[in-house]
C-alpha positions in Angstrom: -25.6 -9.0 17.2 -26.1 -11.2 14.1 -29.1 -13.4 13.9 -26.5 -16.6 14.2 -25.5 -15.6 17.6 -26.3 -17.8 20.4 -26.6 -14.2 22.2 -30.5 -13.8 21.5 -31.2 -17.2 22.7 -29.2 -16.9 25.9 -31.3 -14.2 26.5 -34.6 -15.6 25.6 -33.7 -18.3 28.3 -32.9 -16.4 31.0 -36.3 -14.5 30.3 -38.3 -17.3 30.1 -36.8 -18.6 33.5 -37.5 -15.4 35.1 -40.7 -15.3 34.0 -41.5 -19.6 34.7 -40.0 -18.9 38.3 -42.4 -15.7 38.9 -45.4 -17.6 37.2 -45.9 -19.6 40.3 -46.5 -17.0 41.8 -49.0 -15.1 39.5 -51.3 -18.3 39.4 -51.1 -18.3 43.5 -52.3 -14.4 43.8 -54.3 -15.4 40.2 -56.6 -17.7 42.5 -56.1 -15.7 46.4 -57.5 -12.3 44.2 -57.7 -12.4 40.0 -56.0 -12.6 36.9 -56.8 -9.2 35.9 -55.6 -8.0 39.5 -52.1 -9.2 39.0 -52.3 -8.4 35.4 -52.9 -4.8 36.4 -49.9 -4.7 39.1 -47.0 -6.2 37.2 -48.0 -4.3 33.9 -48.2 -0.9 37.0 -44.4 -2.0 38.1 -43.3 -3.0 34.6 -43.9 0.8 33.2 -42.3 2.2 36.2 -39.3 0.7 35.8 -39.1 0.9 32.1 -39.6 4.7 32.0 -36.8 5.2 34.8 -34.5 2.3 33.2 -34.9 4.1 29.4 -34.0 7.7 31.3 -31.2 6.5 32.6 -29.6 4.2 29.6 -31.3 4.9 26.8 -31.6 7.9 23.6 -34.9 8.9 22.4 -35.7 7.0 19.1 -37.9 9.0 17.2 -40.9 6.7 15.6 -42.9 6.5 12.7 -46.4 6.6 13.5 -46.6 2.5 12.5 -43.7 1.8 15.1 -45.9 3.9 17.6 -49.2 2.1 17.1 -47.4 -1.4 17.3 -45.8 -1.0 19.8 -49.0 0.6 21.8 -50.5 -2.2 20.2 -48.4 -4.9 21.1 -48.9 -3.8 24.8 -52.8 -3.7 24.2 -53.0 -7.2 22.4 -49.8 -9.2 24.6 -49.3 -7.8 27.9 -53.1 -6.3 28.7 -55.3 -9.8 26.5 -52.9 -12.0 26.3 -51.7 -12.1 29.7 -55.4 -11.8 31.2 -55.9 -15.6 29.5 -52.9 -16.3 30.7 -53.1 -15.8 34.0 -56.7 -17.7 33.8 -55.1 -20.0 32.6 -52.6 -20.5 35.5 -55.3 -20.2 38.2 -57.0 -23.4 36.7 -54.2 -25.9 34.8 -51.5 -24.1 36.8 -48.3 -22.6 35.7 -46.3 -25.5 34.4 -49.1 -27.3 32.1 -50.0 -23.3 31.2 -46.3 -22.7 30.2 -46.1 -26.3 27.8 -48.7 -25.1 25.7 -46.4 -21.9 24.5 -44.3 -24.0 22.8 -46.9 -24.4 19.9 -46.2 -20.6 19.2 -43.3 -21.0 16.6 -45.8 -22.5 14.3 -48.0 -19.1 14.5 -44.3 -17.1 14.5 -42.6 -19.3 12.2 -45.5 -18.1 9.5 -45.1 -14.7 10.2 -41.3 -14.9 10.0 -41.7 -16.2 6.7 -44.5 -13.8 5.3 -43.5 -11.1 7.1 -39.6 -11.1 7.5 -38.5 -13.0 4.3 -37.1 -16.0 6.7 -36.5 -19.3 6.3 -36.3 -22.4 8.4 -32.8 -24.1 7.9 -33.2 -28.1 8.1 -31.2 -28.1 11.8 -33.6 -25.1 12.7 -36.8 -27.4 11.6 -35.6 -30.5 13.4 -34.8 -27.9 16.6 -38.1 -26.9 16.8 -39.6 -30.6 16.1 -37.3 -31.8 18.8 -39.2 -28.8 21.5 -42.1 -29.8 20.4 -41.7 -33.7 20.8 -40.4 -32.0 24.4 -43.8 -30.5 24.9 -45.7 -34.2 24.2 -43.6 -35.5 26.7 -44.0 -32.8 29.6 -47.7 -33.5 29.0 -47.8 -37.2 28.9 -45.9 -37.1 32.6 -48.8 -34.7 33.6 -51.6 -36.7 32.1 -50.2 -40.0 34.5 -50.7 -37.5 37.2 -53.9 -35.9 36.8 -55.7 -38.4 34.8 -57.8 -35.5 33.7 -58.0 -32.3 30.8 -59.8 -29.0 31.3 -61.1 -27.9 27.7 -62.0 -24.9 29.0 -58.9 -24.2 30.7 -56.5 -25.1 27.6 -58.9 -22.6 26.0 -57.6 -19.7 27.6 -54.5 -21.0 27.4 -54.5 -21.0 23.3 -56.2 -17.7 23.6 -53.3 -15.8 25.3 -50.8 -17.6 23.0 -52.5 -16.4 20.0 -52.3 -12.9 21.4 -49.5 -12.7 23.1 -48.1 -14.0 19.4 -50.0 -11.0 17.8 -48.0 -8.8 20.7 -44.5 -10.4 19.2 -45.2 -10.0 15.9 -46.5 -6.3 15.9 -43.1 -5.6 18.2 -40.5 -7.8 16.0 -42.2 -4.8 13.5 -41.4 -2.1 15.1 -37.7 -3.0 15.2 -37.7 -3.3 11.7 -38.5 0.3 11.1 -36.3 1.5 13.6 -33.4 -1.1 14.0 -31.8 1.9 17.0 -35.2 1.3 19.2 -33.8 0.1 22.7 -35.6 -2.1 24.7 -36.3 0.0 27.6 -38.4 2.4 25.5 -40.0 -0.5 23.2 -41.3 -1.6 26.5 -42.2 1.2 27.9 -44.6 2.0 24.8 -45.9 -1.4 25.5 -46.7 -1.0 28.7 -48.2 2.4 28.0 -50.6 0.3 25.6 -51.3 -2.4 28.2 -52.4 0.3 30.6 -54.5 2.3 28.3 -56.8 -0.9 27.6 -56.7 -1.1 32.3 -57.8 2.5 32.5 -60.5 1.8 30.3 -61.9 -1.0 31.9 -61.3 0.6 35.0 -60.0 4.2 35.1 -59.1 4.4 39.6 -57.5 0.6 39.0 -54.0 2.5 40.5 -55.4 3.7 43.7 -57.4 0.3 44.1 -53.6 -1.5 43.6 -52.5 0.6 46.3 -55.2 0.0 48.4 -54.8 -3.6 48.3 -51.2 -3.8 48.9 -51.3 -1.9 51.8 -54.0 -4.1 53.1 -51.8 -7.1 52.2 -49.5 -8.4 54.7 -45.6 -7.5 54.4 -45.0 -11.0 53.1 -47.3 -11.5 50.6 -46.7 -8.5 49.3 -43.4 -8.4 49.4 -43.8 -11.3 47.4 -46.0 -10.5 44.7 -43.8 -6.8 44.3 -40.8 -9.1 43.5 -42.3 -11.7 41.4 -43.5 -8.5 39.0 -40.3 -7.2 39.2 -38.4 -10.1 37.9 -41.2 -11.5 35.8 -41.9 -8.4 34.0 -39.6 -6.0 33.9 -36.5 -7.8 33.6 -38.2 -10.7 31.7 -39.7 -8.9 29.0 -36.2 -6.5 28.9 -34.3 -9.3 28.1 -37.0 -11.3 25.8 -37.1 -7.7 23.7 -33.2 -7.5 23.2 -33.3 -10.8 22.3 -36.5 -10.1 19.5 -34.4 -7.5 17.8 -32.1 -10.0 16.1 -33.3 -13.1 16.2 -34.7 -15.7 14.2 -38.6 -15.6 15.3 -39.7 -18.9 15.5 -36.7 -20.3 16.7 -36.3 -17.7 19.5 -40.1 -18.4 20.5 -39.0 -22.3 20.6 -37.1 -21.9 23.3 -40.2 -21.0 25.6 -40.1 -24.7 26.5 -37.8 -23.6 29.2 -40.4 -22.1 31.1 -42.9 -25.4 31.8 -39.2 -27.5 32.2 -38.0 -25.1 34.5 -41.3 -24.6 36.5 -41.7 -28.2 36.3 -38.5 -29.1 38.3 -39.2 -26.1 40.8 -42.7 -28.2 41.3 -40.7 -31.6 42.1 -38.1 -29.5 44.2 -41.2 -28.4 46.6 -42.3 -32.0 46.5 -39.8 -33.3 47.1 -40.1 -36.2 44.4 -37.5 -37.1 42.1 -38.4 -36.2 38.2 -40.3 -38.9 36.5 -38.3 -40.6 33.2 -40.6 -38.5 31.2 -39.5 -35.2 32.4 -35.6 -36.2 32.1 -36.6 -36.9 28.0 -37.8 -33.7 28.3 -34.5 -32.2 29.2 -32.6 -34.4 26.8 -35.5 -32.7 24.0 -34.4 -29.3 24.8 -30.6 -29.8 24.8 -30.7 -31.2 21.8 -32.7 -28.7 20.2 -30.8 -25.6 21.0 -27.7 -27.1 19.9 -29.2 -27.7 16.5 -30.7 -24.2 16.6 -27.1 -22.9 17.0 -26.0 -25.2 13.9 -28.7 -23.5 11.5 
């Protein structure tokens, strides 16, 4: 899969959807018990399935010690730090105004891509990424109209898990280029292994006190919260990670708009409001962004 292909990006979409759809409901459980709660149970759910997915598909890629500790410490810095701001973050600004500020990431990426990576923005790849970023400004000017408020403190967090969860791509995106065979399946896994390592030593019984609390949950909600982790981690970060191993960095993080669009319109859908002028430019941003992305 070249780094041309629309393939990655495909991919990085329908991650970021699966992820923006199971984000409302991390920030609901976020609030009803904590971030670090549902932190713990979808990284718990994620390992699981990565460690029976990579039996199944995958061949044992042998690592150097470097690919080991990045990927460990991907899982440690994205899916255990980053994802503990994140989900802060949701419980107070929500997912969809969370989500819009992960579209300043390419800048961080784009940097590392170019240090790191020897790549280079094309001119249709800049004006992509200006275009998702003009996108972003627009998403939250329609949110500013309707809150007439900012949380500093809130957009805090937010930055906070983007800078880490950043760190987490960058150290991953490494990994692959030492070992260009590494599947997905056990790239995550590794990851996960890291994010728990960092939950057991916070809080070494944090397992038996997830099962507790689901069995006290009702069927609903927990029926709920076990497929939101399902399709918000697992198969969002096993697509997002096939899609890393070939594409362009920054671009590939661009398209994370998706995520605040997408939650956006589920938002108005449960309103029942039709989407404001602002939020249609913001569609129009994104289209024609990806189409230049595909053109550099």
């Amino acid at each position: 899969m070249s780094a041309n292909s629309s393939a990655p990006y495909l991919l990085a979409i329908g991650s970021n959807i699966l992820f923006g759809t199971a984000s409302i409901t991390f920030s609901r459980f976020s609030r009803s018990h904590s971030a670090t709660w549902v932190n713990q149970l979808k990284v718990t759910i994620a390992l699981a399935g990565f460690l029976i997915a990579f039996l199944a598909t995958e061949h044992f890629t042998r690592l150097t010690l470097f690919g080991h500790g990045a990927l460990l410490g991907s899982g440690l810095f994205g899916l255990f730090m980053g994802d503990y701001f994140l989900f802060r973050s949701f419980a107070m600004l929500g997912p969809s105004r969370t989500l819009v500020l992960y579209s300043f990431q390419p800048f961080l990426l784009g940097l590392y891509g170019y240090f790191f990576l020897s790549q280079t923005l094309s001119l249709p790849q800049f004006i992509a990424i200006l275009c998702m970023i003009l996108c972003v400004f627009a998403f939250i000017h329609e949110r500013a109209r309707e809150t007439g408020k900012t949380d500093l403190k809130s957009f805090g967090y937010a930055f906070t898990g983007i800078c880490f969860d950043a760190l987490g791509v960058m150290l991953s995106r490494q990994a692959y280029q030492e070992s260009p065979d590494l599947g997905p399946f056990q790239a995550n896994a590794t990851r996960a292994i890291g994010a728990i390592a960092g939950f057991l030593v916070l809080s070494p019984t944090f397992m038996s006190e997830l099962a507790k609390d689901l069995t006290g949950m009702k069927k609903k909600e927990r029926k709920q919260v076990l497929i939101a982790c399902f399709f918000g981690t697992f198969l969002s970060l096993a697509l997002y990670l096939s899609a890393l191993k070939s594409a362009h960095v920054a671009s590939l993080t661009a398209i994370s708009i998706t995520s605040p669009v997408w939650v956006s319109m589920i938002e108005h859908l449960q309103l029942r409001a039709w989407p404001s002028r602002y939020l249609w430019v913001a569609f129009g941003l994104f289209l024609t962004g990806f189409t230049l992305m595909q053109l550099g």
